[in-house]
C-alpha positions in Angstrom: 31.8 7.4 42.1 29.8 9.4 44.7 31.9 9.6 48.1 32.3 11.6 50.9 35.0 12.1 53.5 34.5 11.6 56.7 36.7 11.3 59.8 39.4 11.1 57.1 38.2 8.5 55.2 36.2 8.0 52.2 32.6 6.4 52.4 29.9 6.1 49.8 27.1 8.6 49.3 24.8 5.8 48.2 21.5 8.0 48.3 23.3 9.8 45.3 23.7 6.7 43.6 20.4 5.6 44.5 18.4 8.8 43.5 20.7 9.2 39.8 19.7 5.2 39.4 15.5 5.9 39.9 15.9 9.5 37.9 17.1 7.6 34.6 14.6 4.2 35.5 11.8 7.4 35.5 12.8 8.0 31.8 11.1 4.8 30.7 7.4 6.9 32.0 8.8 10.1 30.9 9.7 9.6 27.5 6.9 6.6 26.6 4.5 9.6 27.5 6.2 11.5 24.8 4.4 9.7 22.6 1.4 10.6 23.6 1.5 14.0 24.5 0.1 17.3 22.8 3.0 19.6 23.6 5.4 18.9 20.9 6.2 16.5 17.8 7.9 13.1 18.8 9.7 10.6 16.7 6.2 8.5 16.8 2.9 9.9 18.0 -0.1 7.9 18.8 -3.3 9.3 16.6 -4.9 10.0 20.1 -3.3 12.2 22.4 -3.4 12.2 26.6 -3.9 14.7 28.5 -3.3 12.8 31.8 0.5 11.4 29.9 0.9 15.3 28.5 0.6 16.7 32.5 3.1 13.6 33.3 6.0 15.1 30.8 4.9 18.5 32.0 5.2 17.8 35.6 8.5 16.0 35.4 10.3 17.7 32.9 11.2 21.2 35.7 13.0 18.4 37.8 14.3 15.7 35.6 17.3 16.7 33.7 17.8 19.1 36.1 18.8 16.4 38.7 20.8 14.3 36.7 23.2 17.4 36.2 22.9 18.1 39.8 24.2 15.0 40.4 27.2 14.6 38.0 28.2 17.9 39.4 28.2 16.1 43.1 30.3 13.4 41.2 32.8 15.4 39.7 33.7 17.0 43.3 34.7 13.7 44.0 36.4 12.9 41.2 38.6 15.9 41.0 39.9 14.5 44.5 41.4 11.6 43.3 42.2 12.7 39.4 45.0 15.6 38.6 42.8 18.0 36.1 45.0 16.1 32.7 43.4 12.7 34.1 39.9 13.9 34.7 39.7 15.4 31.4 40.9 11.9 30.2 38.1 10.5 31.8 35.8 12.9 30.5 36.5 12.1 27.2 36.3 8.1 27.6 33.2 8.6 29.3 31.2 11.5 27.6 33.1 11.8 24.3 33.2 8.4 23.3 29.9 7.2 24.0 28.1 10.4 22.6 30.2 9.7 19.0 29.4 6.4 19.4 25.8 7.1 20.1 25.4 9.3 17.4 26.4 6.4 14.8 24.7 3.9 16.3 22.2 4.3 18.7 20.5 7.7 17.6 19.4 7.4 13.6 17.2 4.3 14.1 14.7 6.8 16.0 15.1 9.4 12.8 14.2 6.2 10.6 11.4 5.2 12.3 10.1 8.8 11.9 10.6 8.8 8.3 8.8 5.8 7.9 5.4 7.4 9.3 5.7 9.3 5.8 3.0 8.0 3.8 4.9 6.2 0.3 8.4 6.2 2.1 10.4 2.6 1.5 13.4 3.7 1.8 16.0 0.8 3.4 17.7 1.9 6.3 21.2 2.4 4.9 19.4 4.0 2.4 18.1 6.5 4.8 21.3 6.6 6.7 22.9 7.8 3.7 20.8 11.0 3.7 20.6 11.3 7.4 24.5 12.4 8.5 24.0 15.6 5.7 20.5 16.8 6.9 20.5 19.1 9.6 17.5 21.1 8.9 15.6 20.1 12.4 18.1 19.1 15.2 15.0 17.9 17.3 15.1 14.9 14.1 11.7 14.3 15.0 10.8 14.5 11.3 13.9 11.9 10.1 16.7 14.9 10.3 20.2 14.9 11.7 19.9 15.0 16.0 21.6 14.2 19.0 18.8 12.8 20.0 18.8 12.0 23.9 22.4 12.5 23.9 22.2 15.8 24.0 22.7 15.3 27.7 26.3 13.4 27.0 27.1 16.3 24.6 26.3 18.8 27.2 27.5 17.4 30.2 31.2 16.7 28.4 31.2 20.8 27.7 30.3 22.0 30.9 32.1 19.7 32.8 35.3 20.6 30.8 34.6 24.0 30.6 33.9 24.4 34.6 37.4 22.7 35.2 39.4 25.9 36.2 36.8 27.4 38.3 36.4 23.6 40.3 40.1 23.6 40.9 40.1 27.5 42.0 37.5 26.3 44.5 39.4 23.4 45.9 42.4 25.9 47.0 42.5 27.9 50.6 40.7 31.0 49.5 38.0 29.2 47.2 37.0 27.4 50.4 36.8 29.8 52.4 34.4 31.9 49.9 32.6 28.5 49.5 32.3 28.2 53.6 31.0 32.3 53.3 28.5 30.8 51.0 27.7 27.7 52.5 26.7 29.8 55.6 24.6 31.8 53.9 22.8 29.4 52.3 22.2 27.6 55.5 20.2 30.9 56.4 16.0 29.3 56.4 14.5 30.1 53.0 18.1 30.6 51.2 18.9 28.0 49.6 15.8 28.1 48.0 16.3 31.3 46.2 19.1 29.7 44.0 16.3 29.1 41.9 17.1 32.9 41.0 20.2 32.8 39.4 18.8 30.1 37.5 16.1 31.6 36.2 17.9 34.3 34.6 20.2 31.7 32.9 17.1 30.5 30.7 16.7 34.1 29.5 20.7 33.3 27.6 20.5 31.5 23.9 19.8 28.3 23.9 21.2 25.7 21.4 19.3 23.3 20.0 16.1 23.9 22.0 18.4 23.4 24.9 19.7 25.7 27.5 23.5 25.2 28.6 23.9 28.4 30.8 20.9 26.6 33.0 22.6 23.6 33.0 25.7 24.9 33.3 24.6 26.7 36.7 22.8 23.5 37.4 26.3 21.2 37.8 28.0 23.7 39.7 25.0 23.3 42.4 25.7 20.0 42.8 29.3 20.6 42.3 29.2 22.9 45.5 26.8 20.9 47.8 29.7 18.5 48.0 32.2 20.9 49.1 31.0 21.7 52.3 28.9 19.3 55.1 26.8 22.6 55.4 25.4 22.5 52.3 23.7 19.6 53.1 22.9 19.8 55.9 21.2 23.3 54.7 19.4 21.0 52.2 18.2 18.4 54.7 16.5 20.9 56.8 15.0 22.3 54.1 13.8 18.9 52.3 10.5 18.9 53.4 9.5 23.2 52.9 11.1 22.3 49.4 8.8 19.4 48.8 5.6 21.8 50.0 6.8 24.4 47.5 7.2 21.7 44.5 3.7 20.5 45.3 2.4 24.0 44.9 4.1 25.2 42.3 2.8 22.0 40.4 -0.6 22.2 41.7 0.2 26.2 39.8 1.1 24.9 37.0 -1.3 22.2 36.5 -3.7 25.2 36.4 -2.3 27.3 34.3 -1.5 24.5 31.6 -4.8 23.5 32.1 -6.9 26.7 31.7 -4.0 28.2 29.4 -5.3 31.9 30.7 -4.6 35.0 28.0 -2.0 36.4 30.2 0.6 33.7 30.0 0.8 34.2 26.4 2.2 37.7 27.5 6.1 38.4 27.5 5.4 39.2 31.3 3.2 35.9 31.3 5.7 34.0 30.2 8.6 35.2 32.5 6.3 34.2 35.3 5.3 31.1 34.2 9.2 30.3 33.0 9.9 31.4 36.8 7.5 29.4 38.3 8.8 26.2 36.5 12.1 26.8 37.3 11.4 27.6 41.4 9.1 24.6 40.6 12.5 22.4 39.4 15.0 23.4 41.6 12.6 22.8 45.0 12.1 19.2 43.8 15.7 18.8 43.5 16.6 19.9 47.0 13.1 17.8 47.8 14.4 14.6 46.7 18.2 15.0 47.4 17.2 16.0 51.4 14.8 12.9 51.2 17.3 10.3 49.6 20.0 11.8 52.1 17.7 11.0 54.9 16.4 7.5 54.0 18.3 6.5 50.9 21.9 6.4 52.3 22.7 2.1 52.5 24.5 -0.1 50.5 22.7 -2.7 48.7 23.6 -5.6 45.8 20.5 -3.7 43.7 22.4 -0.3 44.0 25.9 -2.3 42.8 24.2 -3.3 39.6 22.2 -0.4 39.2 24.8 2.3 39.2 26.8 0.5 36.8 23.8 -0.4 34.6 22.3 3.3 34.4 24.5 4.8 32.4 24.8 2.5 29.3 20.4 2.3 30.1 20.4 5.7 29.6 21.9 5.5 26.2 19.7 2.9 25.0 16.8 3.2 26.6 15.1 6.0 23.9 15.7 4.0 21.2 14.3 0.5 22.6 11.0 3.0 23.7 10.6 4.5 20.2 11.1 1.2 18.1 8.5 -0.5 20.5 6.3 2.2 20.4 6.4 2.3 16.3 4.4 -0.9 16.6 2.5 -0.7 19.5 0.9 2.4 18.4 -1.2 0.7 15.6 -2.8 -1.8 18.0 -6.6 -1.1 18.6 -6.3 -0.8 22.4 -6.8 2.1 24.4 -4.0 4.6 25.0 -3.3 3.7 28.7 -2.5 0.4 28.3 -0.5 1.3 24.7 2.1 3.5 27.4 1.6 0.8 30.0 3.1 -1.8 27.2 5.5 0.4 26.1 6.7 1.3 29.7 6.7 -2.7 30.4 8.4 -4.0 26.8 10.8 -1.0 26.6 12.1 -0.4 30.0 12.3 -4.9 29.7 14.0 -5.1 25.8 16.5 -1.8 26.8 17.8 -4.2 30.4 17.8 -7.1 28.0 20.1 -5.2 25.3 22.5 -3.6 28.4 23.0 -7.4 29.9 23.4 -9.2 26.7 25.1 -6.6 24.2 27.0 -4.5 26.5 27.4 -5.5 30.2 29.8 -8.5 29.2 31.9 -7.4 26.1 34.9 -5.2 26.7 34.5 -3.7 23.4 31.2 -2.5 23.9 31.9 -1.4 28.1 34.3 1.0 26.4 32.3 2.3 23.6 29.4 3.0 26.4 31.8 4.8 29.2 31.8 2.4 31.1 35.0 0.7 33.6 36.9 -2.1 31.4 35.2 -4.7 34.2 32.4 -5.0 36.2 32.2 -2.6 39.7 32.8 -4.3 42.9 32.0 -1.3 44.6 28.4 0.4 44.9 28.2 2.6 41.7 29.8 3.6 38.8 31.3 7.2 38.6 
């Protein structure tokens, strides 16, 4: 649930709720694209690749995931005011823990199937493959039918860092951790500060990764959002900055657009590529303040869409990759250009993944819990 005090009370910080909503509807685009790009393999590839779709993932992935951890780090603010630290970790393990398991059973291996199957000779039955599939762990991307986490990486990650963060949240909730966090907060409403937080950033993509994946970066990411919430100055440092943020993301794309398109010798350079990486990251973190100043400014009302929304995204999320790649297995093979091939799959996918939330999961208790989701339906705007 995404509040905010005000006057002593609590009221709703809908444009959260409405900007988390469109960020996961954006990973029907996103991730159909995937299987067209040229950047990387994919659970199932079209024959012909895109450049427009390949610029698409390219542009949005900086921002993307990025927000989404923004955002739950916003959420948790809130939730550590109405949860003792034993209760929130309770929560976090009903609604990260759970689902990720569950997702991992369930949800994920069909994708890892379907990639086995674009082996030429493999007949395999599914529980045939599944029988192979929880002992290989040879490629955690499973694009090639190994072991993965899939798209639930995020779960996986976002139960870590928000457990791990805990004693440093609650250290900033006393006296002296809000008044360093006032400090900051008037620092950052300094013009042209709060965009260099992309620094700090940046030098957590230099740490290990795992899995392809960095958690430093994300990590930093969730305590962002985590802070904005803390003091009214952060955002309003963030509103006047929405639009200089939205220049600098159009630029930095424009940049990148250029330099992905020309691929010049000297960002295959160590010093090439700490640019580039720097650029993508400035690139990331000005979208986010972009569209949190702009859903702040003109995304902050209640509406029924928003109720259903918020509850629906979560459990979307978790499906939603699945649907995309089991569509896309068969619409790949149709002899029709490759727009309208991502335009079906965006259509079909995004339709059969709402279809599967409202009839498998929305309405059984069983299958709220194993998703994260409350016992019953919100009456409220959003879910947590």
């Amino acid at each position: 649930m995404l509040e905010r005090e005000a006057g002593g009370r609590a009221t709703r910080r809908y444009d959260l709720d409405w900007l988390r909503s469109m960020a996961v509807l954006l990973l029907i685009p996103f991730h159909a694209a995937r299987i067209f790009d040229v950047w990387e393999p994919f659970y199932v590839k079209d024959a012909q690749s895109s450049a427009g779709l390949s610029y698409l993932v390219a542009l949005m992935g900086p921002w993307q995931m990025p927000l989404l951890f923004f955002i739950a780090g916003s959420a948790a603010w809130f939730s550590l005011g109405r949860r003792d630290p034993s209760r929130y970790l309770a929560e976090r393990f009903r609604r990260l823990l759970i689902p990720f398991l569950f997702g991992n059973l369930v949800i994920v291996p069909p994708q890892g199937y379907l990639a086995r199957m674009r082996e030429p000779g493999y007949a395999a039955s599914y529980l045939e493959f599944v029988g192979g599939y929880f002992r290989d762990f040879r490629d955690l991307t499973g694009y090639f039918g190994s072991f993965t986490p899939g798209h639930l990486w995020f779960i996986l990650f976002l139960f870590v860092i928000s457990c791990s963060v805990l004693p440093l949240a609650l250290a900033w909730r006393g006296e002296a951790g809000r008044r360093w966090l006032g400090r900051l907060a008037s620092w950052v409403g300094r013009p042209g500060a709060i965009l260099l937080l992309a620094v700090p950033l940046a030098a957590m993509k230099l740490l290990p990764e795992a899995g392809g994946k960095n958690p430093f970066f994300y990590w930093l990411l969730f305590v962002y959002g985590y802070v904005l919430m803390s003091e009214a100055a952060w955002q309003r440092a963030v509103d006047r900055h929405r639009r200089i943020a939205l220049a600098v993301g159009a630029v930095t794309s424009a940049g990148l657009l250029v330099i992905w398109g020309s691929r010049p010798g000297w960002a295959s350079s160590v010093v090439g590529d700490l640019l580039v990486g720097l650029m993508e990251t400035v690139n990331g973190w000005a979208w986010v303040i972009a569209l949190v100043g702009l859903a702040h400014a003109h995304l902050d009302v209640a509406h029924p869409v928003l109720r259903y929304a918020s509850e629906a995204a979560y459990p979307f999320y978790i499906l939603h990759q699945t649907v995309l790649v089991a569509v896309g297995w068969f619409v790949v093979r149709w002899p029709v250009g490759v727009a309208l091939k991502w335009a079906l799959i965006c259509v079909v996918g995004g339709g059969l993944t709402l279809v599967a939330y409202e009839v498998l999961v929305r309405r059984s208790r069983l299958k709220r819990f194993l998703f994260g989701m409350k016992p019953t339906a919100l009456k409220s705007a959003a879910a947590e």
